[in-house]
C-alpha positions in Angstrom: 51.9 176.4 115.4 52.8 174.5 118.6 55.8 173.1 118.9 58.0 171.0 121.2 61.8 173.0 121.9 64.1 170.2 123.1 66.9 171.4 124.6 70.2 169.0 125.9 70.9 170.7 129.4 73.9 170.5 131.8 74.6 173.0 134.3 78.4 171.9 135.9 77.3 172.9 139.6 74.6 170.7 139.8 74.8 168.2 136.9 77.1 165.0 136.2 75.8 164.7 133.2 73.5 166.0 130.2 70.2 165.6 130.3 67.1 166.6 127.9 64.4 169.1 129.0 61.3 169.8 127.1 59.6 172.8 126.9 56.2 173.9 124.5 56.2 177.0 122.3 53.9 178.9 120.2 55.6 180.4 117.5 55.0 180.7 113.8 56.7 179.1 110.8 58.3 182.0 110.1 60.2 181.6 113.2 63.6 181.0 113.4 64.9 178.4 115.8 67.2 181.4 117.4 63.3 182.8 117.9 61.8 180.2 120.0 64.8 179.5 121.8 64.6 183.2 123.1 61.5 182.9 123.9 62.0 179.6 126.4 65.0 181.5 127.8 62.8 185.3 128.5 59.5 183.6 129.2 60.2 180.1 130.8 63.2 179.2 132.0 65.7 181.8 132.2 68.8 179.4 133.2 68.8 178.2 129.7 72.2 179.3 128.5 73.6 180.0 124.7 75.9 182.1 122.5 73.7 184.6 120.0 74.7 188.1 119.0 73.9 189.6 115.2 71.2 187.0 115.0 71.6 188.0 111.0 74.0 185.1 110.2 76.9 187.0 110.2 78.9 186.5 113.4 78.5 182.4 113.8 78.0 182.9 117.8 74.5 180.4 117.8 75.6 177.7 115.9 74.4 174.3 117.4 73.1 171.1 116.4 69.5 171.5 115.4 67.5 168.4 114.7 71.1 166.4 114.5 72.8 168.7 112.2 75.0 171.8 112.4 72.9 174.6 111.5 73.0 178.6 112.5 70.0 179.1 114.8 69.3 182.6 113.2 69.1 181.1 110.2 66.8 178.0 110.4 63.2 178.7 109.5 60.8 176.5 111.5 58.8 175.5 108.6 62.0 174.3 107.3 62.6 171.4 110.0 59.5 170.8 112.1 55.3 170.7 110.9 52.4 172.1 114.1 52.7 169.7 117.1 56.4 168.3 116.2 59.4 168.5 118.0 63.1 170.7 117.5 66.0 169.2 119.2 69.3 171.6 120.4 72.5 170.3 121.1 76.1 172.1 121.7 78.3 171.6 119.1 80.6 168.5 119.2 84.1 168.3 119.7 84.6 171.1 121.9 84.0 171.0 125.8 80.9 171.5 127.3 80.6 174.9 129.9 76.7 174.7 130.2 73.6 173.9 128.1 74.6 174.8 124.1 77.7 177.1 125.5 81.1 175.2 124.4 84.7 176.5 124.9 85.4 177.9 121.5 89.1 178.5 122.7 90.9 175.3 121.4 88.6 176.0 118.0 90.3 180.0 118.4 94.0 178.5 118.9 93.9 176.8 115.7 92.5 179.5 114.1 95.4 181.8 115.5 98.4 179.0 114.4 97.5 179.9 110.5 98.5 183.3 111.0 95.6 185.2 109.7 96.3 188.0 108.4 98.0 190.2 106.0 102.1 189.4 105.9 104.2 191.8 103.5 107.4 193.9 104.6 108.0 195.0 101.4 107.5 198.7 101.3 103.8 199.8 100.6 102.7 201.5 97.9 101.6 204.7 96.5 98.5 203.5 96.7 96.7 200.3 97.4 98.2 196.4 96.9 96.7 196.3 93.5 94.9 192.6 92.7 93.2 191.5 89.2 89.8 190.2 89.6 90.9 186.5 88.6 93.3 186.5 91.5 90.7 188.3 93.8 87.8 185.5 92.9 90.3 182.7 93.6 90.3 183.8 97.2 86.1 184.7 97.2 84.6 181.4 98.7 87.5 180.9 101.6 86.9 185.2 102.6 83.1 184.5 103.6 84.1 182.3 106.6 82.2 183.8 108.9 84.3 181.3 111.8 81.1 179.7 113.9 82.5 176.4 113.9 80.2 174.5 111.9 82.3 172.8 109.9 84.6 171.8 112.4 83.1 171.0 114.8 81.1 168.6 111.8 84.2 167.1 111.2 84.7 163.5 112.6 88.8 163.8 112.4 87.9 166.5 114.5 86.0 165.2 117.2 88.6 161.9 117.9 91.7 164.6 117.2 91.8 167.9 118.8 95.0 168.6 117.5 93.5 168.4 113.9 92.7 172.2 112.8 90.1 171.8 111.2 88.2 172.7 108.4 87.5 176.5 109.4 91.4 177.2 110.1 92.4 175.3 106.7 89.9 177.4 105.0 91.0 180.5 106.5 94.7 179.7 105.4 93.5 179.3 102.1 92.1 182.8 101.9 95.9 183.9 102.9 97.8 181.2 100.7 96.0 182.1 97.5 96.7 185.9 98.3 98.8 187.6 95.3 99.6 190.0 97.6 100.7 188.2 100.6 104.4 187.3 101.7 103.7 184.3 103.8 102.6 181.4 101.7 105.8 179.5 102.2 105.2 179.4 106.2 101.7 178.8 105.8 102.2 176.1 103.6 104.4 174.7 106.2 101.9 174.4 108.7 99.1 173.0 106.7 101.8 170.2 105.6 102.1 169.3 109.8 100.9 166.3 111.3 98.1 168.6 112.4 97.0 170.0 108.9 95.5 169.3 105.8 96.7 165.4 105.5 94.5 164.7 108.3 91.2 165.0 106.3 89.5 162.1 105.2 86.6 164.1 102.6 84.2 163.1 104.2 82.3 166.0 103.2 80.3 166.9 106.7 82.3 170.7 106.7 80.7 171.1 103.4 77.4 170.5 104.2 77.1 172.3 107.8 78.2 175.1 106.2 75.7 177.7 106.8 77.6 180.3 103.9 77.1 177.6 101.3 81.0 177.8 101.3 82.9 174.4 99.6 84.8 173.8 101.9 85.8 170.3 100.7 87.3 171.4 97.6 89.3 174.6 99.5 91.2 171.9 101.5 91.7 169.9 98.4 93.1 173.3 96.8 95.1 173.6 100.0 96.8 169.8 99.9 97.6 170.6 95.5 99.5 173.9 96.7 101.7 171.8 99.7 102.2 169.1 96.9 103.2 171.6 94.1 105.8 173.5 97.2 107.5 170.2 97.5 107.8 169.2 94.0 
């Protein structure tokens, strides 16, 4: 198939603004859009600038807005999104500045992601052996430990993009995966943050996080689970 890659470029030394560039590919359906944009970058235009790795959709580093939605470039099919002779569209992720072409600053996305504390709080003195869990209390923490922290969701998020200092989706969802931790110390401190200006009572369900998420993660219902447990610590 023949396809048209369209690519929202903006180079800080030369540009004052974005601008779209076009370029054709052949590719197959098969293809994923991480594929073809390779492809532009090694055989056409080599300026073209973006964040890849694992391309197995298990770092996050390509996400970007792909036909107007948050999707993982290594793991949209073209077949999925564009027929022989159509068009692709790729945008950076919203929300978060701009460096050049689909690279953003993920730092102010990493801050809030640090504030949560995550990871594993317990002075007491370890055991034997290992922190035993059961399996019910293991599964409650299942969905929130696939975060694979790419930024979909929050940068999805439209509390997000008017409120930086809103941490978003990801970080509530990696709090969660702490919070609901049997074996865990720090669920009171936790708690405390999500219940800041900054944290859970800033989301409005409005159910983008859920549906950019490339891990099939609900992520509407975590932050739901998130604002019960602040509600039940103050009762």
């Amino acid at each position: 198939m023949n396809i048209n890659v369209k690519i929202l470029r903006f180079d800080p030394e030369k540009d004052k603004k974005q601008h779209w560039e076009t370029y054709q590919v052949e590719a197959s359906p098969g293809d994923r859009v991480l594929d073809v944009i390779n492809h532009v970058k090694w055989y056409i235009d080599p300026t073209v600038t973006f964040r890849r790795s694992c391309a197995h959709g298990i770092c996050g580093s390509d996400a970007m807005l792909i036909n107007g939605r948050n999707r993982l470039a290594c793991k949209t099919l073209l077949q999925d999104i564009v027929k022989d002779g159509g068009t692709i569209t790729a945008e950076p992720i919203r929300g978060l500045k701009v460096e050049k072409d689909l690279l953003v600053d993920m730092e102010p996305f990493f801050d809030a992601y640090r504030s949560i504390m995550p990871y594993f709080i317990n002075d007491d003195a370890p055991p034997a052996a290992e922190r035993l869990q059961s399996p019910e209390d293991a599964e409650r923490m299942d969905q929130s430990s696939n975060c694979i922290l790419c930024a979909c969701c929050t940068t999805s998020c439209p509390i997000f993009w008017v409120n930086g200092s809103y941490l978003g989706p990801a970080s509530i969802v990696q709090a969660h995966r702490f919070i609901f931790d049997t074996r865990d110390a720090a669920t009171q401190q936790r708690l405390n943050i999500m219940n800041q200006n900054t944290g859970v009572w800033r989301c409005r369900t409005a159910y983008n996080c859920t549906e950019a998420c490339p891990r099939d993660i609900p992520i509407t219902q975590l932050i739901e689970e998130v604002k019960r447990a602040v509600m039940y610590q103050q009762a």
